[in-house]
N, C-alpha and C positions, 0 to 999 in steps of 0.2 A: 477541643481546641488544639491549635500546634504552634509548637515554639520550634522558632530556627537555631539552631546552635553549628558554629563554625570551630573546625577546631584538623588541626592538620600537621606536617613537620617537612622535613629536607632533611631527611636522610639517608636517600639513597647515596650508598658509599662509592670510593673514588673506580672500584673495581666492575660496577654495572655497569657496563655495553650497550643495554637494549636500547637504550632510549639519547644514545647520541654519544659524544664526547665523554671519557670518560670521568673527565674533570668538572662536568656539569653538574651542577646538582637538580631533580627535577622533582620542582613545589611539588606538593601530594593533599592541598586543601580542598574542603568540601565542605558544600554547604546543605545543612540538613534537617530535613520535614520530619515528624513522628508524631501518631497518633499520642496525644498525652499532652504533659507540662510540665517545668519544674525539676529536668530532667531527671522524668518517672514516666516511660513507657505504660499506655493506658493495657488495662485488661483486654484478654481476646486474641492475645499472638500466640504464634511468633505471626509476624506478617512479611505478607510478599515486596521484594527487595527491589527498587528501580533506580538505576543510574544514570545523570543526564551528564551531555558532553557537549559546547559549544564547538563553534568553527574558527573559520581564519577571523583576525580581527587588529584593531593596536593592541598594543602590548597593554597599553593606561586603561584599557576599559575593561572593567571588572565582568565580562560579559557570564562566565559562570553565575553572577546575582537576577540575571532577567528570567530565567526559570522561579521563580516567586509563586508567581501565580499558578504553574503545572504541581510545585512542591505542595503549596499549601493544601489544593485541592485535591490530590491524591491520599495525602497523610488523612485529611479527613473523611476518606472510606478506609482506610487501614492498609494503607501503604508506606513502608517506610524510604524518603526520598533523599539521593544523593546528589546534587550538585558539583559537579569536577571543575576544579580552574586549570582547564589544559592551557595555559599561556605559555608552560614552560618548553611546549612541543610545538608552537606557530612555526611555521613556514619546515615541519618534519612530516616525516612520508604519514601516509593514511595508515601503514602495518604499524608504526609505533603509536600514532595516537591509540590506535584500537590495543596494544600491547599496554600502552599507560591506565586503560580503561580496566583491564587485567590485574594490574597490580592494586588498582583500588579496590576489587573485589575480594583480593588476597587478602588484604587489611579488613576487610568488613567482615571476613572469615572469621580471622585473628578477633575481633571486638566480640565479636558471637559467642567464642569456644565459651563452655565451663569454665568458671575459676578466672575470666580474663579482667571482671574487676570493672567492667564497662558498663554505661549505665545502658546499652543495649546485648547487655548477658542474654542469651537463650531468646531476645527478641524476633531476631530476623529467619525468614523463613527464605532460605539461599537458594534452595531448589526448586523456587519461584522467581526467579530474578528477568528484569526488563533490562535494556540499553535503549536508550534514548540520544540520539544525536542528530545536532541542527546544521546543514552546510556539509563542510567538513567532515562534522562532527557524525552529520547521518549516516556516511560512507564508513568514518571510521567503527561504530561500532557492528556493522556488518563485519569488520576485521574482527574486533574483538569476538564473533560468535566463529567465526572461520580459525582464529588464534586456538581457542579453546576447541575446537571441534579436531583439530590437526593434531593438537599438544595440551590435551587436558591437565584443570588443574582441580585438584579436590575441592570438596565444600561447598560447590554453588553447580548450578544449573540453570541456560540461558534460556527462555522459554518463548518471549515475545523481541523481537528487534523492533523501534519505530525512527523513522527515519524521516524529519521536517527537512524538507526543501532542499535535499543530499545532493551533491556533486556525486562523481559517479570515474573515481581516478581509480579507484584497486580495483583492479582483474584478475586475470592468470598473473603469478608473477614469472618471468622466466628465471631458467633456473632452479624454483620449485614450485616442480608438478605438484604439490600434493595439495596448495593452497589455488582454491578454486573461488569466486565471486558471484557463489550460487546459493544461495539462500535455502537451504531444505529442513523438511522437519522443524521448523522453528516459525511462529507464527509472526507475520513480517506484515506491516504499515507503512506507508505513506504517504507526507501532507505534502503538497506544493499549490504556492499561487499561478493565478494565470498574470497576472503582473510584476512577475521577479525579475526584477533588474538584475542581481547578481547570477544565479543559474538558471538564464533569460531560456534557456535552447530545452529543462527541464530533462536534464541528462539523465536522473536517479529513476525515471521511467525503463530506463534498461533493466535495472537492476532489477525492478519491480517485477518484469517480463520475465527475468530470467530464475528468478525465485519460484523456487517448483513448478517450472513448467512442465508439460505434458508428458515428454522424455523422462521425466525423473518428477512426477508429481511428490509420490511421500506426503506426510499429513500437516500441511503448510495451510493454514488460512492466510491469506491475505487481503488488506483492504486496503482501497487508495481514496481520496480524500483528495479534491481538485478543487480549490477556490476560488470562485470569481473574485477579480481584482486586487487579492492579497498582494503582496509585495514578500521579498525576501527578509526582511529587518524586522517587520512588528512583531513574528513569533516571537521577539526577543524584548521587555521591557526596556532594558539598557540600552539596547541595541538602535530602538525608537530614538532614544533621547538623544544618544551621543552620535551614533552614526546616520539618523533620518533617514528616508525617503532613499531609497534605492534603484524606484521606476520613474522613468525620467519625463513621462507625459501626462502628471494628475490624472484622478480620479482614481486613486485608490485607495480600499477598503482599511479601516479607522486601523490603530492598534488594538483597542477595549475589540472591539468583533474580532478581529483575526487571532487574538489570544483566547478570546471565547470558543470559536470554531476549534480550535487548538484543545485546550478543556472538554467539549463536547466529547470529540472523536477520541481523540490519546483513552478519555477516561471510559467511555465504552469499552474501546477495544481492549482494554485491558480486564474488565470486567468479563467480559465474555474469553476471553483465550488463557488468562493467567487465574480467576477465580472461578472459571466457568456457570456465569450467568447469564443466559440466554437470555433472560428478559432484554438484557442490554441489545440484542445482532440487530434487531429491529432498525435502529438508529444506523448501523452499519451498511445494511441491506437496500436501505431506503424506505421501508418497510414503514416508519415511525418518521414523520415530518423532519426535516432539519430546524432543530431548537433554538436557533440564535437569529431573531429575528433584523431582517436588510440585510441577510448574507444569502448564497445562493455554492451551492454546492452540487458537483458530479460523482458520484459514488460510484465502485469498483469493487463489492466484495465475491471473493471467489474462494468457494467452499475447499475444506481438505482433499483429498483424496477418496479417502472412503466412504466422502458425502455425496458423492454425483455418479453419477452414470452417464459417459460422456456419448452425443450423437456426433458434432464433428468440431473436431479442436484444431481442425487446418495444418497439425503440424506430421501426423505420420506420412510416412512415406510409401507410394505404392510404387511394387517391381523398381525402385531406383529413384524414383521422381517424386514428384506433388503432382495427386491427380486429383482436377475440380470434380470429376466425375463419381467418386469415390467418398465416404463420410467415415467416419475413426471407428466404426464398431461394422463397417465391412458393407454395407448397405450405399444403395445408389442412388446418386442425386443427382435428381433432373431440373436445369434451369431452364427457362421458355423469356424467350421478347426481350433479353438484356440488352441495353448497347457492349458493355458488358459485364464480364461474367469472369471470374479466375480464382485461383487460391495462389497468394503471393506474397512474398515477406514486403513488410511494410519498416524502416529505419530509418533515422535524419540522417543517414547512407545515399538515401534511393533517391533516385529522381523524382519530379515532381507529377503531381501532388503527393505522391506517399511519401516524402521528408515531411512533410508537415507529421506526423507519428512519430514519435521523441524514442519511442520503446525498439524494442526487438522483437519480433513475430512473426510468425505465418499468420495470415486470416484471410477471409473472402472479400474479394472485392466486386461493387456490387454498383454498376450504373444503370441506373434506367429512364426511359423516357418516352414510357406509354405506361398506361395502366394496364396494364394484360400483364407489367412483367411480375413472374412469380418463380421462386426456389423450392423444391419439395428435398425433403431427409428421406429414406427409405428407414424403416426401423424395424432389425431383424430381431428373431426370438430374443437373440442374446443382449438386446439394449432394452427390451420391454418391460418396462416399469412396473414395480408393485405400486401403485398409487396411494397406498397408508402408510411406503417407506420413502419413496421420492414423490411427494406430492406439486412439486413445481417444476418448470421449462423456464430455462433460464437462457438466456443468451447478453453475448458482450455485443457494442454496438455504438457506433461513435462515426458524426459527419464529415466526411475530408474537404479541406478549404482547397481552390484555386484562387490565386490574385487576379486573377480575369478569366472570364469566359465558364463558370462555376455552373456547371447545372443545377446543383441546390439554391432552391426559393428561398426568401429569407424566409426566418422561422423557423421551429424546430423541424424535423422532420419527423415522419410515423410509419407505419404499418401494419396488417394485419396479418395474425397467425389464427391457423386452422389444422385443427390433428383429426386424421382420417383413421375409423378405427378396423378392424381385420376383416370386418364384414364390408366393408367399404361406405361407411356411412361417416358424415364428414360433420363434423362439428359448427356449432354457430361460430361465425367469426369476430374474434377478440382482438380489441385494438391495442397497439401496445401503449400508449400514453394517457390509456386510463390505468397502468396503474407506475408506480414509484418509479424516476429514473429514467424519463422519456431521453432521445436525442437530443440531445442542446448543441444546439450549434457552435462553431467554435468561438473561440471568446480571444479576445484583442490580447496580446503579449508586447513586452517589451523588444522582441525581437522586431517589430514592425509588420508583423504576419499574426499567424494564428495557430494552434495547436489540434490535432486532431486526439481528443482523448475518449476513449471508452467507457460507456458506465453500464454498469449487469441491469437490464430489465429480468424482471423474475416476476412468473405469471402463474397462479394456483392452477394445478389441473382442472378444480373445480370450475375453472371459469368455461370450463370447454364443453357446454351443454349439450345431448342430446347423445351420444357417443358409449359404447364398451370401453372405458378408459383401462380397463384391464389385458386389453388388447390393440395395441398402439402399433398402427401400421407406417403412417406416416403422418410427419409435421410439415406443415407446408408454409411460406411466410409468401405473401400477396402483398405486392408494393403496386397499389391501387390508389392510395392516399400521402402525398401531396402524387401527379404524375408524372415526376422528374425527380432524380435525386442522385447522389452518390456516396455511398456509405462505407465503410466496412467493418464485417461483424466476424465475430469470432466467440470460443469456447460456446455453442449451440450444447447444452447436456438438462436431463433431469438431475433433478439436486433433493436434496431433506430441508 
């Protein structure tokens, strides 16, 4: 069972600076999940530590309490869960919320020590610690891992960042270089609807992109989580009640589902990155159905660093440039029949159609309109797979909307991949939408357009019959099936 206990003070003194006016005082309440009852921490800790942090909102609405249902159901796998009522930092920059997020883990330090007399004495396991932030809140605790990664503070260790439906305000700051808006080393999440009235354009997609990218991989799992028809408000109980309905043309998906979808993912991904149980990545990956039945989800998970061996991530650079002709591990790729064919950063910068892509990235872009057209990888010694280490091909891959004149058919889109092995014998050809995470087409936004978002297809070697898969010459993808499209795909690597 778990009982919530509230309990908090105002006492930062008249001489702290960080968080505004020095004459302010700023609440320090929290609201809190723990495995047990009767304030007696159950056997089996210490347990791993998560802190949640709403967004902008009035002042009157208690919105720290719509976290209920993430709290309860975390504390009952053995999570110890914190609810923050940042109201005292509305309309302050995103480095102070994420600094406020700091001081509460200062104080969870303080409750933990020996001797502090708390009924979470030696409970919490700090050097397991989540941030959780909705809005606002999702940008601000990326500060808070950026805060602590710049200007450590004893006691805790940030391990997982998740970030529902984040605005996307901290960057560089000028003035100091040293705080950067790059997510590494630290396993990073996030959820967004495709019907969010408030962060309608899905800006926290940058973030997402910019979180150990290719330049600076480091051992970062990340997963994104794209929901048909969510809205920006239901992740939030309270939110629901007091604020409603955010997307301004109905039809979207309940609160009870978008808190479920919320529950599903949050609580995987934290099983798998902070307790390390892989049973959980399934769910992540695609691998394992989507659990919350009348919802519809696009998945994005993309392995650490030392889990893939990448063919081509579209982002290095050859002799100076971006060359289509060229793939990340030095091997030549030959494109045949595209209308066309490029490697090119994709931003709601660019013109169209590639603003329809909310993130930041290099990737391939990819039209065609005969079925002849096809893309070959060349794959040199130094990218060739042990197949008992990297047993999958995985690529990212996502449909681009035009408002008119679209070459994509309605319906999802597909293809087929085929690995030629050193002897030159070519594999049976495997469709990509027989397995998890096919192309979905884009999905209606409040913006009045559409979104182009990516989701990882990952395909077992095994599927690649008849073949030396010990000796992987080339991967070749065949856009044969619908015979018109235009796509683009990106991170092409074998993965574990």
């Amino acid at each position: 069972t778990t009982w919530i206990v509230a309990f908090g003070d105002t006492d930062f003194s008249g001489s702290d600076t960080r968080c505004g006016s020095p004459s302010t005082k700023v609440d320090m309440e929290v609201r809190v999940w723990y495995p047990g009852k009767g304030g007696k921490v159950a056997d089996g800790g210490p347990f791993p530590f998560v802190a949640i942090l709403h967004g902008q909102q009035i002042w009157t609405i208690e919105g720290y309490k719509g976290y209920d249902y993430l709290g309860q159901l975390l504390a009952s796998h053995g999570f110890i869960v914190a609810s923050i009522d940042g109201r005292s930092l509305l309309d302050s920059t995103i480095k102070s919320r994420g600094e406020h997020v700091r001081e509460h883990l200062r104080r969870f330090v303080d409750r933990n020590e020996a001797g502090s007399g708390h009924f979470l004495e030696g409970q919490i396991d700090l050097d397991r610690t989540t941030v959780i932030g909705h809005s606002r809140g999702g940008d601000a605790v990326v500060a808070t891992w950026e805060w602590q990664r710049v200007d450590p503070d004893p006691g805790y260790t940030i391990v997982a960042i998740v970030a529902i439906a984040p605005v996307q305000f901290f960057a560089r700051v000028g003035g100091e270089p040293s705080f950067i808006s790059h997510a590494r080393d630290v396993a990073y999440q996030i959820i967004h609807g495709s019907k969010d009235g408030d962060v309608s354009d899905f800006q926290g997609y940058r973030q997402y992109d910019r979180a150990a990218d290719i330049r600076a991989v480091g051992e970062t799992p990340k997963s994104l989580v794209f929901v048909k028809d969510a809205n920006h408000n239901f992740f939030n109980s309270i939110w629901e009640t007091l604020e409603g309905d955010d997307y301004c043309c109905g039809g979207t998906l309940s609160g009870t589902n978008a808190r479920n979808v919320a529950k599903a993912y949050i609580h995987s991904f934290l099983q798998v990155v902070v307790n390390c149980d892989l049973d959980y990545r399934g769910y992540l990956t695609g691998e394992y159905a989507n659990p919350i039945a009348g919802t519809t989800v696009n998945l994005d998970y993309q392995a650490p660093g030392s889990e893939f061996l990448a063919i081509d991530n579209y982002e290095e650079l050859h002799g100076g440039t971006h060359d289509k002709t060229d793939n990340s591990c030095g091997g030549a790729v030959t494109s045949k029949k595209f209308e066309h064919y490029d490697e090119r950063r994709f931003s709601s910068s660019d013109t169209s159609p590639f603003n329809t892509y909310k993130g930041e990235t290099y990737a391939g872009y990819i039209h065609w309109t005969t079925k002849k057209a096809k893309l070959w990888n060349q794959i040199l010694a130094a990218c060739t797979p042990d197949p008992t280490v990297y047993p999958y091909l995985s690529f990212r891959i996502g449909q681009i909307y035009r408002s008119s004149g679209s070459p994509n058919p309605p319906g999802n889109q597909d293809l087929f991949v085929q690995i030629v092995d050193g002897s030159g014998v070519m594999s049976a050809l495997v469709k990509a939408s027989d397995y998890p995470n096919s192309i979905y087409p884009p999905w209606l936004t409040s913006e009045g357009g559409t979104k182009t978002v990516m989701g990882v297809v990952r395909i077992p070697l095994s599927a690649f019959t008849g073949i030396d898969l010990t000796d992987i010459q080339e991967v070749r993808f065949r856009f044969n099936n619908p015979k018109k499209g235009e796509i683009v795909v990106d991170n092409v690597c074998f993965t574990k």
